[in-house]
N, C-alpha and C positions, 0 to 999 in steps of 0.2 A: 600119688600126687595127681592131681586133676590136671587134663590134657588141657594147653591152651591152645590157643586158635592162628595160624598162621595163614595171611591170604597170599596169592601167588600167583602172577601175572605170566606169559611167555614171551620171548625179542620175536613174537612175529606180529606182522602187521597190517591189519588191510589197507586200498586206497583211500589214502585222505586221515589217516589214523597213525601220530607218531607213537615213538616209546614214550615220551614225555607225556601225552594225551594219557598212556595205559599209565605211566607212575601215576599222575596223579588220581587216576580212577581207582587205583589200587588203596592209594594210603585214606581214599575219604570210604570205600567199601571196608578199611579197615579199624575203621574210627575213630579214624583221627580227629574228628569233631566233637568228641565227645570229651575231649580236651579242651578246658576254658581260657582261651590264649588272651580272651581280651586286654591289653595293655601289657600283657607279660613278655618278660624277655626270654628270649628262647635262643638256647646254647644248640648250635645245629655244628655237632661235630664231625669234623671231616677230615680227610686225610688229603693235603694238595700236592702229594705226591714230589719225588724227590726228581730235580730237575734230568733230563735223559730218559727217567723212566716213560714209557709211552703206553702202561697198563691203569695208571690211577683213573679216577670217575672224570670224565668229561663236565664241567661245571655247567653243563645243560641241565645236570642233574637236580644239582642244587638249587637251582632257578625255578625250579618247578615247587619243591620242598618249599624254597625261602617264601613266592609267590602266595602256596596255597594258606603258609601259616600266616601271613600278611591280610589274606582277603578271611582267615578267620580275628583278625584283630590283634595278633602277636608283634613281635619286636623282632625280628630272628638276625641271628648274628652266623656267619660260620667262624669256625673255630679250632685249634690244635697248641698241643704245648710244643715248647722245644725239645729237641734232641738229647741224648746221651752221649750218644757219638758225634764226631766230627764230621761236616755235613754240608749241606745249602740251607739247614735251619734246625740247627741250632743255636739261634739267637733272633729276635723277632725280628733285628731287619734285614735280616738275609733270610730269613723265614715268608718275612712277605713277601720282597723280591722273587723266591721261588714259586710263591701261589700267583702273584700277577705273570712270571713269563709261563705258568699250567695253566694259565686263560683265566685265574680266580680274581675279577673284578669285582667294585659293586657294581660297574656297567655290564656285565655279562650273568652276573648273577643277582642283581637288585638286594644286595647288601653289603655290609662291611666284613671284611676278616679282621680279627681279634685274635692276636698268638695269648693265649689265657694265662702263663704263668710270665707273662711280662718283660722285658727287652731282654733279661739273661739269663731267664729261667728260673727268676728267685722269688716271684711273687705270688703265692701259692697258698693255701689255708690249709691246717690240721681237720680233717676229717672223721670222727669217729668210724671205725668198721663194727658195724654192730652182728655181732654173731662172728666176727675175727677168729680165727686161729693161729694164722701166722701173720697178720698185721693187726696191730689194735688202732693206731691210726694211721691215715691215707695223706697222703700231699697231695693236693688237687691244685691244679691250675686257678687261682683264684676268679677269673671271667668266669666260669665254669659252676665255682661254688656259687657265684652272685646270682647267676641267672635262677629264673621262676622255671624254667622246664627244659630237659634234654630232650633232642633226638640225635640218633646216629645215623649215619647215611655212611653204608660201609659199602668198599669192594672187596668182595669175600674171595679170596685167593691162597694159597698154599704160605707157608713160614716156617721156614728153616729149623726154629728152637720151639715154637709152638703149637707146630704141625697145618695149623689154621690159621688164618684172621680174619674176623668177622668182625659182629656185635660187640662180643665181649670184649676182645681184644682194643678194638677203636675207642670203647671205654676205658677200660683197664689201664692199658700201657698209655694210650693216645692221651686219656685227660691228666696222669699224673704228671706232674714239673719235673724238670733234669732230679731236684734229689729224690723225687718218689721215683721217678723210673732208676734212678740208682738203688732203692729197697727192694725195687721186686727184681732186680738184675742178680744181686749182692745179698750175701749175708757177711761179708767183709766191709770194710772202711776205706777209702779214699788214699789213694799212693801218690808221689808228688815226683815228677817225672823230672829230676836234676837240670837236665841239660836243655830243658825250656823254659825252669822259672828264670823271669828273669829279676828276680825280687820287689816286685811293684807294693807288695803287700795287699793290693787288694782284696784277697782270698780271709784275711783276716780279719778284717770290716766285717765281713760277713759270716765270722766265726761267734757263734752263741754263747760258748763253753771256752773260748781262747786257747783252744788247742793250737793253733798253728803260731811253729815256734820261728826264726830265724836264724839262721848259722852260714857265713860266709856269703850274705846276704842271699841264701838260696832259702826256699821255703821248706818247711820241715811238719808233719803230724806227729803232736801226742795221744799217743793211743789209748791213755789212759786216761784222757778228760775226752777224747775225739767219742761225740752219737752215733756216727756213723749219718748223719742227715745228709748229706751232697753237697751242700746249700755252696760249698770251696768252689766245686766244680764248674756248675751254673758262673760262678763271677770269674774266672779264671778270662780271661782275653787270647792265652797264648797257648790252652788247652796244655799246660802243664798239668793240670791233676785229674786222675781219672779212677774207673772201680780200682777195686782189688779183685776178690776172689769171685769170681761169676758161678751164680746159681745155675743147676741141670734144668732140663727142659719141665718137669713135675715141677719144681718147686716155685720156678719160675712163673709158673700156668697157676698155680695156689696161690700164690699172691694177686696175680694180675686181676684172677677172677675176685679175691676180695676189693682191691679198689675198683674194680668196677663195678661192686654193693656198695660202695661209698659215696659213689656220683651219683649214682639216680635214689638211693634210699631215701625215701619220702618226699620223693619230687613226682611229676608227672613225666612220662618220660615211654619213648615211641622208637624205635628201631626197623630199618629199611636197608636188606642184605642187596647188594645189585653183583649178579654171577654170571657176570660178562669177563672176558680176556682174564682167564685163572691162572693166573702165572703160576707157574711152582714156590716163588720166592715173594717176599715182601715190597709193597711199593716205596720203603723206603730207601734200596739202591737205587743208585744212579745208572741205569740200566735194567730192562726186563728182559726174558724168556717167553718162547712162544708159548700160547693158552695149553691147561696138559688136555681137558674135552672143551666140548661145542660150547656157546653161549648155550646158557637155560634160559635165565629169567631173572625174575624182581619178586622180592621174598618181602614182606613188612607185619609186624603187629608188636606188641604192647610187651610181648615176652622174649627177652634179648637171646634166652636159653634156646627155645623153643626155635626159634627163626634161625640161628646158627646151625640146631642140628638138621633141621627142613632142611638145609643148604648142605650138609654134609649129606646129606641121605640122597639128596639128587646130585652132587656133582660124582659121589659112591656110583651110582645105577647109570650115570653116560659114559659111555665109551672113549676111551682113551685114540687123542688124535696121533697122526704120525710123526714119532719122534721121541713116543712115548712109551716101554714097554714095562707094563705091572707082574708082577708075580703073583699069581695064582693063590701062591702059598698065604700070602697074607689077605686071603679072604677079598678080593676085590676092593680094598681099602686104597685109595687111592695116595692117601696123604703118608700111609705109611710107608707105602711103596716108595713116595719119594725124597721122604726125612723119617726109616727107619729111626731114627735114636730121639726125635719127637713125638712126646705122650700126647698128644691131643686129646682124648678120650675125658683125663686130668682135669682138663675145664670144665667139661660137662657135668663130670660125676660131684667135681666140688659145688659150682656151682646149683646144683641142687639140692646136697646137703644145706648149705647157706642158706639159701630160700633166695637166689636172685631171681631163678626162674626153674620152668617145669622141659625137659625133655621131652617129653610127651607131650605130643601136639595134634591137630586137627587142618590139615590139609585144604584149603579153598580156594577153589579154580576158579579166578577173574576172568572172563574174557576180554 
C-alpha cells in the first residue's frame, strides 16, 4: 500500500508565534485547500469533553479549524452524537450544556454545535459499510450523514477497551447514535432494568418490529422480533434499558473501524491528531489522569490511518513522565503497558485491510 503523507507540527513556539498560528499553517501546508468547501457544510467532529474532565481540546482549537474552513467558503459546524452511557451527554440538551460550560460557543469558536443524532439519540441514517465484515450497515448520526465534508479534530490520548483514541476512533464510535454505538459495543440486545421502568411506554413508539411487550406495567423485550438496533435505549428518559452482552476490545475496534468507512466513504474528509495532555483514559469521564509523556505536537492530513499510527509512533519513542512506569517487556509500547487486555494494533490492521487508510506513511516537519 502506498505511504501517505502525514505533516507535523511541534508545541514549541517562537516570539510572537501561537499554537493556533502553527495549526493553521499546518492544515493549509497540508492541503486542506485542495478541498472545495465553497458553500458546503462541513461536519467538524469533536469531542467537548465530559464535564470535570480538564484533558479535552481547548475550543482555541476549533476556532482556528472553524475560521480557516470559513475564509475557504465552507459552512462548518462542530459536532458529536450522544452517549451510550449515562453521562452530561447523553442527550443533546445536557450534551450542549456540557460543550458550552468546556468553553464550546459559537462566540468562542465562531460556530454552532449540532449533537448529530438529535435530542435522544434516535435521529440517525442507515449507512451502507461497503467492504463490511462485521457491519453491513452503520447508524450514523444524521447531521453527520447530511453534511458535504468531514473533518476530525481529535485529542489522541490512551482508552481503556481500545487501547487508543484518535482519528478513527472520533469517527467510529464518536459519529455513530446511541443505537450504532450500542452495535459496535454489543453483539447482544437491549435488557430492560425492572426497577427503573417506570412504564411510560415511550420505548415502544420507538420500537420498529414491536418488540417491546408490557407486563405489570413494567417494560419487557421480545427477543424474538427484538434487531437488536438500540433505537429503546436512546428514548428511554429514565435509562431503564441498556446493552446486554459487551463486545472484547478486538471486536469492538472491528466494528468501530468499519463505521468510521461509513462516515467519510465518498465524502471529502481531512483529519488533525492534537497530542497534547495524553491521558491514559478516555475524555469521556468526568475526570482525568495526569499526561503518561511530554506534549509532542499537531499531526493532520487526508489519511485517518496514517495520522493515527504517526501519533502512535511518536507518543511510543517519548519518554514516559513520573508516575508512569512501562515494562520493557512489552517492547516500549506504551498503550500496552497501560491497557494490557487492549488490542489496539486491531484498528490499524483492520482498517487497512478495508481500505480506510494506509499505515504507512510519510513524515513532514512544519516549522
Amino acid at each position: 500500500m502506498q505511504k501517505s503523507n502525514v505533516y507535523f507540527t511541534d508545541m514549541h513556539c517562537t516570539m510572537g508565534v501561537s499554537l493556533l498560528d502553527k495549526l493553521d499553517k499546518l492544515i493549509l501546508e497540508a492541503g486542506i485547500e485542495k478541498i472545495g468547501f465553497k458553500n458546503k457544510y462541513v461536519a467538524i467532529k469533536i469531542h467537548f469533553g465530559e464535564p470535570g474532565n480538564l484533558s479535552f481540546l481547548r475550543p482555541n482549537f476549533a476556532k482556528t479549524v472553524a475560521d480557516r474552513v470559513k475564509a475557504l467558503g465552507g459552512k462548518p459546524f462542530l459536532t458529536d452524537c450522544g452517549t451510550l452511557y449515562v453521562g452530561r451527554r447523553n442527550n443533546a440538551l445536557i450534551h450542549l450544556d456540557a460543550a458550552m460550560e468546556n468553553g464550546y460557543s459559537p462566540l468562542s469558536t465562531g460556530c454552532q454545535n449540532i449533537i448529530a443524532d438529535g435530542l435522544k439519540g434516535t435521529d440517525d441514517a442507515a449507512v451502507p459499510v461497503v467492504g463490511g465484515e462485521y457491519v453491513k450497515t452503520a447508524l450514523i448520526g444524521r447531521a453527520i450523514v447530511d453534511a458535504d465534508i468531514v473533518i476530525s479534530l481529535n485529542h489522541f490520548k490512551g482508552h481503556e477497551m481500545t487501547g487508543f483514541g484518535g482519528a478513527i476512533k472520533n469517527l467510529g464510535m464518536g459519529c455513530g447514535s446511541r443505537a450504532g454505538k450500542m452495535v459496535m459495543h454489543s453483539d447482544g440486545k437491549p435488557v430492560v432494568k425492572q426497577k427503573k421502568c417506570v412504564g411510560c411506554r415511550i420505548c415502544s413508539k420507538h420500537c420498529a418490529v414491536e418488540a417491546i411487550e408490557f407486563a405489570d406495567d413494567k417494560a419487557k423485550i421480545n427477543y424474538d422480533k427484538c434487531l437488536g438496533c438500540g433505537h429503546c435505549i436512546g428514548s428511554c428518559n429514565f435509562d431503564a434499558i441498556t446493552n446486554g452482552e459487551f463486545n472484547d476490545s478486538r471486536r469492538l475496534n472491528l466494528k468501530m473501524v468499519e463505521y468510521a468507512k461509513a462516515v467519510v466513504y465518498g465524502k471529502p474528509n481531512f483529519h488533525i491528531n492534537v497530542v497534547n495532555q495524553v491521558s491514559p483514559y478516555c475524555d469521556f469521564h468526568g475526570w482525568n489522569d495526569s499526561a503518561v509523556v511530554p506534549d509532542i505536537g499537531m499531526f493532520a492530513g487526508f489519511d485517518p490511518v496514517a495520522v493515527d499510527k504517526a501519533c502512535i509512533d511518536a507518543v511510543n519513542a517519548a519518554p514516559a513522565l513520573d508516575g508512569f512506569v512501562f515494562d520493557e517487556k512489552c517492547g516500549k509500547d506504551h498503550f500496552i503497558n497501560i491497557h494490557p487486555t487492549a488490542e489496539w494494533r486491531s484498528q490499524l490492521t483492520h482498517a487497512e485491510k478495508i481500505g480506510l487508510g494506509s499505515g504507512e506513511y510519510e513524515l513532514i516537519n512544519i516549522k
